[in-house]
C-alpha positions in Angstrom: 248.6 111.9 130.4 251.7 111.1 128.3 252.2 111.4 124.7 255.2 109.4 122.2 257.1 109.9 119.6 259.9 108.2 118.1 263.1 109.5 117.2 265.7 108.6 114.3 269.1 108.3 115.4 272.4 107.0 114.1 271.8 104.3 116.2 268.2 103.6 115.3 265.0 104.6 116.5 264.4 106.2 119.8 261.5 106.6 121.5 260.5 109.9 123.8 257.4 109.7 126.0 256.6 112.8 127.1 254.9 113.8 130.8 254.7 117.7 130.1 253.4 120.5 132.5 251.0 122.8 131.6 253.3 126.2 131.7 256.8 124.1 131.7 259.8 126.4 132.9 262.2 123.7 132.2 262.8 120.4 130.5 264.4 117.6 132.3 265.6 114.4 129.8 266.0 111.4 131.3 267.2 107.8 130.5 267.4 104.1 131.4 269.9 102.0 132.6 271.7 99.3 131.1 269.6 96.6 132.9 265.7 98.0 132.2 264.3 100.7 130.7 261.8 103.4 131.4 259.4 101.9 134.5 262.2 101.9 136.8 261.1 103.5 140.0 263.2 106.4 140.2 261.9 107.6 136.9 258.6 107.0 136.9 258.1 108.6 140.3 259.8 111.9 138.5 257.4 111.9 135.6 254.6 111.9 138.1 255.8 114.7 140.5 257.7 117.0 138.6 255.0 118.0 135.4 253.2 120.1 138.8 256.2 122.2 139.7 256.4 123.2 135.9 259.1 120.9 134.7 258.2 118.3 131.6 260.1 115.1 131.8 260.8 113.7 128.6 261.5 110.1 129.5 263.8 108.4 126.6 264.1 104.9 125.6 267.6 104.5 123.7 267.5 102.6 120.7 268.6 98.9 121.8 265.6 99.1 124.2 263.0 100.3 121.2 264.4 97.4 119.4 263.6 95.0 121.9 267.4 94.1 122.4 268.8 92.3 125.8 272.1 94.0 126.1 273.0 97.5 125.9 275.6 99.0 123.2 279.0 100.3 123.9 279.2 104.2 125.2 280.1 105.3 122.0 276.6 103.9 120.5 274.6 105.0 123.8 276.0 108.8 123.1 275.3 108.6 119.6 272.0 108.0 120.5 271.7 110.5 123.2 273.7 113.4 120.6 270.6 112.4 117.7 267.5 112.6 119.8 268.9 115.8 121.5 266.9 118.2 119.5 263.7 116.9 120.2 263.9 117.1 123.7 264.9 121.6 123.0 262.7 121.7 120.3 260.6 124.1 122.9 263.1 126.5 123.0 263.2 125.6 127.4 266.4 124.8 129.1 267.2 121.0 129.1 268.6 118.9 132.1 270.0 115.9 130.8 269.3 113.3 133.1 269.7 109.5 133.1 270.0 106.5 135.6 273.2 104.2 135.9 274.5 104.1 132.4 271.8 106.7 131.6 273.6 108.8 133.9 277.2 108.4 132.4 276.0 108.9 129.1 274.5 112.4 130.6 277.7 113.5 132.1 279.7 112.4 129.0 277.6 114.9 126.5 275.9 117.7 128.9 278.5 120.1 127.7 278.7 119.8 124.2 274.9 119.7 124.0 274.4 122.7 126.5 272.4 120.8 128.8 271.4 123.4 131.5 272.2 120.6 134.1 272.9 117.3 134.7 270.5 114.7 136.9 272.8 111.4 137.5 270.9 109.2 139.5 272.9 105.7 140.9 275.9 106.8 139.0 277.5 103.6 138.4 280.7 105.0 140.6 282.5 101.7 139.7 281.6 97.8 139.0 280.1 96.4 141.8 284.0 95.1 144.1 286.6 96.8 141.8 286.6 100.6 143.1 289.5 101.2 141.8 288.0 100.6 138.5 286.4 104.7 139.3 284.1 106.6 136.5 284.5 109.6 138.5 286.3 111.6 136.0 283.3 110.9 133.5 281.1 112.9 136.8 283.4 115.5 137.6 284.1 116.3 134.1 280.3 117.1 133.2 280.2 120.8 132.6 277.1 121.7 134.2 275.7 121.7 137.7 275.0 118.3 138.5 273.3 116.6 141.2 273.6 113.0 142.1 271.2 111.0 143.6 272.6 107.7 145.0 271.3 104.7 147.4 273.3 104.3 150.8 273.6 100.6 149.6 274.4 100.8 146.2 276.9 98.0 145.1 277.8 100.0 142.3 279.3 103.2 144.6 277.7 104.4 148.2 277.8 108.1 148.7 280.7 108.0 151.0 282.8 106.5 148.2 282.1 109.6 146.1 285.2 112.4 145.3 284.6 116.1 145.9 283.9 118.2 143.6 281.5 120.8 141.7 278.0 119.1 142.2 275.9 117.9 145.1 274.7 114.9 146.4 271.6 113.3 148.0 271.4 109.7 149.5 268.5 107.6 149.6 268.8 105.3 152.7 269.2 101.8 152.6 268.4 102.0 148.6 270.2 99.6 146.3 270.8 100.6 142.9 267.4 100.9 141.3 266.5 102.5 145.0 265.0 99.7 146.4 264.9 99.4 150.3 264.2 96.4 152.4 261.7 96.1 154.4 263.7 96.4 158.0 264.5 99.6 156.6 263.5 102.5 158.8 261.6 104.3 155.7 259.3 103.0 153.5 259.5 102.3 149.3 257.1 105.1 149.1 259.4 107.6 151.2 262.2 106.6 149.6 261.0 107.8 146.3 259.5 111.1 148.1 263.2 111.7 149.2 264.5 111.5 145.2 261.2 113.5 143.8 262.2 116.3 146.8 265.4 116.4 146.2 265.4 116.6 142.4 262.2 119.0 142.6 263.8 121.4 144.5 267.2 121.5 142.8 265.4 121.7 139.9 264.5 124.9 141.2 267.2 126.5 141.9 268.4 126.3 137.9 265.4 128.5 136.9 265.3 130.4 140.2 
């Protein structure tokens, strides 16, 4: 069962729908992308695995998306956002992972140390446009603040995870997943292991920031 509420920001209203576990350990905030909003896949697999192992998932619609807008704002406006709602989502006094997908993620990594996020989740962290790597966000991942794990498609236009720099966080891939994680259906794992091989991953790393 989830529960909503929505959230005044400088940018407008936001809306939090909450998936919580009975005797939550930890809180793990998580956003859209650009492109849709909270049904995505990845996400909604998350909110349905994670409440068991004692993490609540807060999954948050930005403002633009509330409003019923097409295009997403610039960063700025997407951070401003993120910075408002904060509070709600460590109103329970639990560490907070920030987490997002695509632009949700960038807007994660941007703000996760000024907020004291107790992690960061980037999942299809939009590396680059799709054809202009040398257009890189890395810096925007590497300069997070937190432990940060990033959870990426092996065919993700937007940056594969051997196109990734080193550095402080880790990194799972979900093979033959695009950028919203979807495989085809040659693909030697199914849709449904696909999204046991991001629920996994993130469950147990999860774990290891409580443990």
């Amino acid at each position: 069962m989830s529960t909503s509420e929505i959230i005044e920001t400088g940018a407008g209203e936001a809306r939090i729908t909450w998936h919580a576990a009975k005797k939550a350990c930890l809180v793990l905030a998580v956003s859209h992308g650009a492109g849709g909003g909270i049904e995505a896949r990845d996400l909604q697999a998350l909110a349905g695995a994670l409440p068991p192992l004692g993490v609540s998932v807060a999954l948050v619609e930005q403002p633009w998306r509330v409003a019923g807008k097409k295009v997403a704002p610039a960063p700025k406006t997407l951070d401003t956002g993120w910075r408002d709602l904060w509070p709600a989502v460590a109103k329970k006094g639990l560490p907070v992972v920030a987490g997002g997908r695509s632009a949700g993620a960038r807007v994660a990594c941007r703000t996760a140390a000024e907020l004291g996020a107790a992690g960061v989740l980037a999942l299809s962290f939009p590396l680059h446009p799709p054809g202009k790597p040398e257009k890189s966000r890395a810096a925007e991942l590497l300069g997070a603040g937190a432990p940060t794990l990033v959870v990426q498609g092996g065919n993700d236009p937007f940056g594969k995870a051997a196109e990734f720099p080193e550095g402080a966080y880790e990194l799972v891939e979900v093979p033959f997943g695009d950028h919203g994680f979807a495989v085809p259906k040659r693909a030697s794992l199914t849709q449904q292991e696909a999204l046991d091989v991001i629920t996994t991953a993130v469950g147990e790393w999860l774990g290891t920031l409580v443990a």
